[in-house]
C-alpha positions as a printed Julia matrix, in Angstrom:
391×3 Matrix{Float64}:
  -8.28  -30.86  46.9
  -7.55  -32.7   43.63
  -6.32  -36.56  44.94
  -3.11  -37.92  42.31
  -5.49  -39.58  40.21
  -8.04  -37.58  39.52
  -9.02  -37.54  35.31
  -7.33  -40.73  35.35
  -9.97  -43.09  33.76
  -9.18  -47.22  34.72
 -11.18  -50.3   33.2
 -10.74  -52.63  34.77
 -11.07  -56.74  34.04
  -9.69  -58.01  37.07
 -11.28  -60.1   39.83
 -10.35  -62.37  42.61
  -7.44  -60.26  44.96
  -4.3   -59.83  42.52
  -6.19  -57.59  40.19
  -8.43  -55.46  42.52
  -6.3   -55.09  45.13
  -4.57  -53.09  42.54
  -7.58  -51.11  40.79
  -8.72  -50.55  44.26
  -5.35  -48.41  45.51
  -5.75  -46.92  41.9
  -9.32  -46.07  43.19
  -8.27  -44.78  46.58
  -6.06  -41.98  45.03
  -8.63  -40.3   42.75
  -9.04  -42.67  39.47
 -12.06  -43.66  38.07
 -11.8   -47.19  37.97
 -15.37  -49.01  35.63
 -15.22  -52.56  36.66
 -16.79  -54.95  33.84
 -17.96  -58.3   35.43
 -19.69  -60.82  34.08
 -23.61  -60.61  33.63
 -25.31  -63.03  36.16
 -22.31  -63.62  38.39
 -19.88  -60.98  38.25
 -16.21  -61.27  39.99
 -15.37  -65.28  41.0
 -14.94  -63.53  44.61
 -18.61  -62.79  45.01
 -19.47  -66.53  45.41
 -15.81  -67.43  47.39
 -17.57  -67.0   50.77
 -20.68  -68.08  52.03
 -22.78  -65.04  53.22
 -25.65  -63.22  54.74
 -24.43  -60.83  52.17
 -24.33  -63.26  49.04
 -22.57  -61.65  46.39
 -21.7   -58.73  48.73
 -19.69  -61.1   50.74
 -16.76  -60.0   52.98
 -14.47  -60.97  50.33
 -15.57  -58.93  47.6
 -16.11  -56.03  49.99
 -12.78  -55.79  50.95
 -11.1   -55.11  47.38
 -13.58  -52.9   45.68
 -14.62  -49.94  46.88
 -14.09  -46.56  44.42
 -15.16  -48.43  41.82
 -18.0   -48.51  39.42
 -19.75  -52.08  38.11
 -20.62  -52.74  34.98
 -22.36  -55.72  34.07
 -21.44  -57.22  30.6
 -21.4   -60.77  28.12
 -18.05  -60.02  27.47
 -18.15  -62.5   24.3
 -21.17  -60.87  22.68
 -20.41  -58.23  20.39
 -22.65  -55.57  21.17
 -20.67  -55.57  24.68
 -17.28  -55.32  22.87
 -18.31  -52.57  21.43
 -19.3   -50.65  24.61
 -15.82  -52.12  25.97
 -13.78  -50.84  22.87
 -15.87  -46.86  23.58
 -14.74  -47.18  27.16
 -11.33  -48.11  26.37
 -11.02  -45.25  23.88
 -11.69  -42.62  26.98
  -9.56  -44.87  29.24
  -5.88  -44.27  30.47
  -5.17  -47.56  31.67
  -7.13  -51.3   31.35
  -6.15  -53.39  33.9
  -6.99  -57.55  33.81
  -5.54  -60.81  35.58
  -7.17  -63.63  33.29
  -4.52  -65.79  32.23
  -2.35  -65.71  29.26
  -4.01  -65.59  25.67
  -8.09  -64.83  27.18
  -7.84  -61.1   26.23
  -6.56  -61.69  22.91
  -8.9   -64.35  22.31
 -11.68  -62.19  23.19
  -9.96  -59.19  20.82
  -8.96  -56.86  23.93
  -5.69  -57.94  23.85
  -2.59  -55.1   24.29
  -2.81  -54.72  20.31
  -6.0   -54.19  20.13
  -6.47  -51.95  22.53
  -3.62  -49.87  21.23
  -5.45  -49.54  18.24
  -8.26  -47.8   19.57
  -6.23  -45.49  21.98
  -2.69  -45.5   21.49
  -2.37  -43.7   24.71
  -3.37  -46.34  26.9
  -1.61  -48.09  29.54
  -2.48  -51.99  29.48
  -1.56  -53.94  32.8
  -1.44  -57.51  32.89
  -1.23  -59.97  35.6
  -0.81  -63.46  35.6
   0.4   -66.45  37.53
   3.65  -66.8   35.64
   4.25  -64.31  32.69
   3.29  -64.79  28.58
   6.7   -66.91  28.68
   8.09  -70.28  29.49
   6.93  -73.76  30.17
   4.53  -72.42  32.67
   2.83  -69.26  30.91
  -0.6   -71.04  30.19
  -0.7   -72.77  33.53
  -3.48  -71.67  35.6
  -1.88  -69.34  38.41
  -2.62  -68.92  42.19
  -1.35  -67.62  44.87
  -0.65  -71.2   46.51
   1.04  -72.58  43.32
   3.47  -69.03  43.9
   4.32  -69.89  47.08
   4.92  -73.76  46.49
   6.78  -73.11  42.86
   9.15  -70.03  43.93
  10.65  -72.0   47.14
   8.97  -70.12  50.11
   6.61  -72.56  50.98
  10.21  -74.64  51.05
  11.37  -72.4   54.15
   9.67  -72.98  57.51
  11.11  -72.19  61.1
  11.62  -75.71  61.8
  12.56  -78.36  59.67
  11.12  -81.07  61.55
   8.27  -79.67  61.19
   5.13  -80.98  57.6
   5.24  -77.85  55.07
   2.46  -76.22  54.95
   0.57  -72.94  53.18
   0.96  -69.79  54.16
  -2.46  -68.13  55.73
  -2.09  -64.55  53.71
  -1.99  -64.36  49.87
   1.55  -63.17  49.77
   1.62  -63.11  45.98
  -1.86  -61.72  45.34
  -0.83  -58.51  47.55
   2.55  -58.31  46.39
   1.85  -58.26  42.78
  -1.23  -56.51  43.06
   1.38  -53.64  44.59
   3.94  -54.18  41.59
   1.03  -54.04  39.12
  -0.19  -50.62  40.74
   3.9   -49.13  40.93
   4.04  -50.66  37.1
   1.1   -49.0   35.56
   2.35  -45.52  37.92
   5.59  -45.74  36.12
   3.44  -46.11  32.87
   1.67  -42.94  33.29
   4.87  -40.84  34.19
   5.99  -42.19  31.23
   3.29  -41.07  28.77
   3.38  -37.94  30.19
   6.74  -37.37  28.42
   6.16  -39.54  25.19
   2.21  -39.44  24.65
   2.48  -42.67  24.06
   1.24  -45.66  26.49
   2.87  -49.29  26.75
   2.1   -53.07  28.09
   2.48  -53.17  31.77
   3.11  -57.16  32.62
   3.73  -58.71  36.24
   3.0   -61.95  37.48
   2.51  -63.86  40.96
   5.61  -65.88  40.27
   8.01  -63.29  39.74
   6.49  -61.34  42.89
   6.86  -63.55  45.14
  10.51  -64.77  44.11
  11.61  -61.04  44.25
   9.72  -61.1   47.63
  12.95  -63.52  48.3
  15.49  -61.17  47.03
  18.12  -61.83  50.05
  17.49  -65.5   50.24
  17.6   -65.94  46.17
  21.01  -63.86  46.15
  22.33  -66.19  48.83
  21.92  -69.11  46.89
  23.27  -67.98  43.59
  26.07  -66.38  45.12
  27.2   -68.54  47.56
  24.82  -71.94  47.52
  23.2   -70.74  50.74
  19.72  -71.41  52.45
  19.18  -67.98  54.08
  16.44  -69.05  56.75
  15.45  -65.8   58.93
  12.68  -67.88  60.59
  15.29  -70.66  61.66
  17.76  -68.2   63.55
  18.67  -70.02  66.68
  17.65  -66.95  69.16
  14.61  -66.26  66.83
  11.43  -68.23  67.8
   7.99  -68.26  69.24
   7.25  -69.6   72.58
   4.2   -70.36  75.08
   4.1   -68.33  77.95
   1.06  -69.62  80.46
  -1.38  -67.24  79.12
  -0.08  -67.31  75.51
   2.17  -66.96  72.89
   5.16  -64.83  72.1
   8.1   -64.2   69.65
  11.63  -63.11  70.11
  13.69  -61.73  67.29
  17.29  -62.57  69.15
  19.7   -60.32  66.42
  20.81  -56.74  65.79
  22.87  -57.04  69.03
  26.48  -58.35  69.79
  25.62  -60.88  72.36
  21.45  -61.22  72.06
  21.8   -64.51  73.76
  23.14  -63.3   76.8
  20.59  -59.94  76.99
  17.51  -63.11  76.35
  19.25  -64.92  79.03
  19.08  -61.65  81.41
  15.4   -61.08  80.87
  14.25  -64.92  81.24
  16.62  -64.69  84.56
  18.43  -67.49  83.55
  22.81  -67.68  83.83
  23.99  -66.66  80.9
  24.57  -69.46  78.13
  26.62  -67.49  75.61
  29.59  -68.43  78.15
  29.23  -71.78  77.1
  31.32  -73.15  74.48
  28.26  -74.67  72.84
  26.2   -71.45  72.79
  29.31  -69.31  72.13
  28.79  -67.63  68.94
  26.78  -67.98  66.04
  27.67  -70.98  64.66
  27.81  -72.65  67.99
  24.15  -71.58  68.46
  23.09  -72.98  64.72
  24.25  -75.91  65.97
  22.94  -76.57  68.93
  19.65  -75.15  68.49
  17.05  -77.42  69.12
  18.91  -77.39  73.16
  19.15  -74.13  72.98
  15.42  -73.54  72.24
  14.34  -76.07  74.82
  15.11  -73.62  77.74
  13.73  -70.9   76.28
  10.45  -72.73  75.68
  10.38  -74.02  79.49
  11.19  -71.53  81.05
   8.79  -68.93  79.01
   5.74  -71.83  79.91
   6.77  -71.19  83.44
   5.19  -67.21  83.64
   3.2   -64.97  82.21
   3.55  -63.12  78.57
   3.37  -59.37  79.78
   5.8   -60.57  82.48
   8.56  -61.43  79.84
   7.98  -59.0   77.32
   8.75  -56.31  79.52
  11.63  -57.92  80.9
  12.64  -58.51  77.48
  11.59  -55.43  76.21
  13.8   -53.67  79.13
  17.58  -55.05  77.87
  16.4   -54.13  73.82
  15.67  -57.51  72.69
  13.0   -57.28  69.5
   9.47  -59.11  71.01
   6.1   -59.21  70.68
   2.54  -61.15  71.68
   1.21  -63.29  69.14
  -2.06  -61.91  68.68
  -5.18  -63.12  66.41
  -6.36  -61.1   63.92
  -9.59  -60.26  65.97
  -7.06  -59.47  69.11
  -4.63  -56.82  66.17
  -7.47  -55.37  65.5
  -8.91  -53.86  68.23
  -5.47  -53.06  69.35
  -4.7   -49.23  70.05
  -1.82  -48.8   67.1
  -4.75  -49.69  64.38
  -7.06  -46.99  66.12
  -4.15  -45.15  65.95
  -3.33  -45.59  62.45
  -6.92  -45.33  60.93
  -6.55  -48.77  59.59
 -10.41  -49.58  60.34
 -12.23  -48.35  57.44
 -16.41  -48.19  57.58
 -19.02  -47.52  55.14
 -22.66  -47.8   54.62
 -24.26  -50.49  52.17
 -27.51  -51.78  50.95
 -26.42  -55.18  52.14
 -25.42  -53.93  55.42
 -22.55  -51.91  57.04
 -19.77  -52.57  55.2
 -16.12  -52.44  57.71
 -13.04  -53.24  56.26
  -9.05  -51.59  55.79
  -8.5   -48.73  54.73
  -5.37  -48.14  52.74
  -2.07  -48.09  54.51
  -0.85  -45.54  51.92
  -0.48  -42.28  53.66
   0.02  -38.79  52.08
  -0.29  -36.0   54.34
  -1.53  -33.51  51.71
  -3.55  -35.82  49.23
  -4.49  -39.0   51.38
  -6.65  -41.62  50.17
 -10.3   -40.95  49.09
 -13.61  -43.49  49.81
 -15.53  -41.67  47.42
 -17.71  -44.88  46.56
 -18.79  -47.99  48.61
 -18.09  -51.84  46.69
 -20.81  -51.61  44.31
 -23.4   -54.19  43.68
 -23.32  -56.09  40.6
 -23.82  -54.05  37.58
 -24.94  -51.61  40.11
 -23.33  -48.56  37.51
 -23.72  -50.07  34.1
 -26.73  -47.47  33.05
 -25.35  -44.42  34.64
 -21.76  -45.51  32.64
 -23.51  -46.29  29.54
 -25.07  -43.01  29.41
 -22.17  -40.95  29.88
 -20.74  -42.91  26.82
 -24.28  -41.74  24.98
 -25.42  -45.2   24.58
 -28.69  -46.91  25.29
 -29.05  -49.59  28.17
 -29.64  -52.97  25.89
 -31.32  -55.89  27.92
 -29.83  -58.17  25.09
 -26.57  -57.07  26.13
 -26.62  -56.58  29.99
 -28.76  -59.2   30.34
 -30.88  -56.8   32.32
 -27.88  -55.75  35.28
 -28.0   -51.7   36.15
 -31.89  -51.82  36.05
 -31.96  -51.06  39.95
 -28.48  -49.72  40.12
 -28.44  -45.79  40.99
C-alpha cells in the first residue's frame, strides 16, 4: 500500500535533532528524504557521542533512518551543481543552519525557487531571520533559558537547572514537519511552493501557551509543577508523583489513601488558596508519611479513590515496561556497525502506518547510487571519495 508520502522527494540539510527529527517522520511516511552531509565528517551528531560505533553512534542512529547520505563539499561548485539537479526533482529542502548560511552558500529560498518554483523550502533556526537575536547561534538550552521555562521549577527554593529532554529540538522539529505538510496541501491547489520558517524559540514559547496567556492577561505565573497537592515523593523503595486536581476535594481523597485524617477540614488546608499558602506544611506530611511504606502500596491506594499517580521510573525501567511492548515503541534494525534499536514513531495510522524502509545510513553511504539516478558521474574531486563502498 502506497504510505502518504510516497513520490514526495526531500533534501535535506539538516543535522543535529531539530532538523532530522523532522526529515526522519517525513521519511517514516513514504518520502524520499537525500541527506547531504559534509565530506569527511558528515552530521555534527556523528561525533556528539563517544562510541563503539564512531560515526554510527546512538545519537545519529536515532534520527535518521529512511534516509539516503550523500556525501558533499558543499562550498565547491561542482557539488552545487549536483545540489541545484537534486533540488530541481525535489518537493521540499529542508535545513537548520542558522540565519544567512544558505544564502551565503547560494541555496537560499530564492535561489532555490529559481530552479523549481514548486518547491517547498523549510527553515529552522534558533530564533527566526528577525530581531536582535536572528544571527545568534541557537540551541535547545538557550530556548529553554530565553523563553522563561527554564524560569519555572516545582520548587522555588530549589538552583534552576536544564531540562534533561530537548524540548525545543522535538517540538520544532514537529512544527517544521506540520509546516512543510501544510506546504504541500497547499501546492496542490496553487502549483506553486513557499518558505516554510520555524524556530526553537517560538516552539518552545508556544509550548507555554497557557502560562504565556496568563501573564499577558492577567500578570500571572501559571506554575502546574508548583500545585500544592501536585508533587513527587519517596516511598521506601522509590519514587512517586501525585497529580492532586481534576477533583472537588483531591486533598481529602490523598488524605484517604495515605490513611491520614483528613486536612482539607482545616482552615489552613481549606481550599485552594489556603493550600498555596501553606504548602511547604502541607507537603511535609505527604513526604513522611509516603517514606514510611512501600510505592505499589500507595499507588494502589491512591489509585483506588481516582487520584492521578504514577512511579517514577528511569528510562531503562519505561522501557521495558509492558505499555511500550504494547505500543510498538521499540524499533530494531540490522546495521553494518551493529544492531541498530531505537523508537519507532509514535505516529499511528491504522491504514498507512509508518514505513522503516531504510536503516541510518553510513556516511555518504548513497551518494553513487543518487548520483546516478541524476545521470551524473561519481567525481573523487567532489565527494572527496564518500559512496565508494556505499551500496
Amino acid at each position: 500500500m502506497a504510505l502518504p508520502l510516497d513520490g514526495i522527494r526531500v533534501l535535506d540539510f539538516t543535522q543535529v535533532e531539530f532538523g532530522p527529527v523532522c526529515t526522519q517522520a517525513l521519511g517514516d511516511f513514504g518520502a524520499d528524504v537525500i541527506k547531504v552531509e559534509r565530506e569527511g565528517s558528515g552530521d555534527l551528531s556523528r561525533s556528539s557521542l563517544r562510541d563503539p560505533a564512531g560515526p554510527d553512534n546512538p545519537v545519529f542512529v536515532s534520527l535518521n533512518r529512511n534516509k539516503r547520505s550523500v556525501a558533499l563539499d558543499v562550498r565547491a561548485e561542482a557539488s552545487r551543481q549536483i545540489i541545484e539537479e537534486i533540488a530541481r526533482r525535489s518537493d521540499v529542502v529542508v535545513n537548520n543552519f542558522r540565519t544567512g548560511v544558505m544564502e551565503r552558500l547560494g541555496l537560499g529560498y530564492e535561489d532555490m525557487r529559481k530552479l523549481n518554483p514548486r518547491i517547498v523550502y523549510a527553515m529552522g533556526s534558533g530564533y527566526g531571520p528577525k530581531g536582535p537575536y536572528a544571527h545568534k547561534g541557537g540551541q535547545d538550552v538557550l530556548a529553554q533559558a530565553l523563553t522563561g521555562a527554564m524560569a519555572r521549577r516545582a520548587d522555588p527554593s530549589q538552583p534552576l537547572a536544564i531540562y534533561g529532554t530537548a524540548l525545543a529540538d522535538y517540538s520544532a522539529g514537529m512544527l517544521l514537519v506540520q509546516g512543510i505538510l501544510l506546504a504541500l496541501m497547499a501546492r496542490d491547489r496553487t502549483g506553486e511552493g513557499q518558505k516554510v520558517e520555524v524556530s526553537l524559540y517560538d516552539a518552545l514559547l508556544s509550548m507555554q501557551l497557557q502560562e504565556a496567556t496568563a501573564w499577558l492577561m492577567r500578570g500571572m505565573d501559571l506554575n502546574w509543577a508548583a500545585q500544592p497537592l501536585s508533587g513527587v515523593f519517596e516511598a521506601e523503595d522509590g519514587p512517586l508523583v501525585i497529580v492532586g486536581a481534576f477533583k472537588k476535594n483531591p486533598l481529602r481523597d490523598i488524605c484517604a489513601a495515605l490513611e491520614l485524617d483528613d486536612l482539607s477540614l482545616l482552615p489552613e488546608f481549606a481550599d485552594d488558596v489556603a493550600q498555596k499558602a501553606h504548602k511547604p506544611e502541607l507537603q511535609r506530611v505527604f513526604r513522611d508519611r509516603i517514606s514510611q511504606g512501600p510505592r505499589e502500596r500507595w499507588l494502589q491506594r491512591l489509585e483506588h479513590v481516582d487520584i492521578l499517580c504514577a512511579p517514577v521510573l528511569s528510562i531503562g525501567e519505561a522501557l521495558e515496561s509492558e505499555q511500550v511492548a504494547a505500543s510498538q515503541m521499540v524499533l530494531r534494525m540490522d546495521h553494518p556497525a551493529g544492531e541498530v534499536t531505537t523508537l519507532a514513531n509514535p505516529v499511528k495510522l491504522s491504514a498507512t502506518p509508518a514505513s522503516v524502509r531504510r536503516r541510518p545510513p553510513q556516511l555518504g553511504e548513497h551518494t553513487r547510487e543518487v548520483l546516478a539516478e541524476l545521470g551524473l558521474q561519481l567525481d573523487p574531486a567532489v565527494t572527496g571519495g564518500a559512496g565508494e563502498t556505499g551500496t
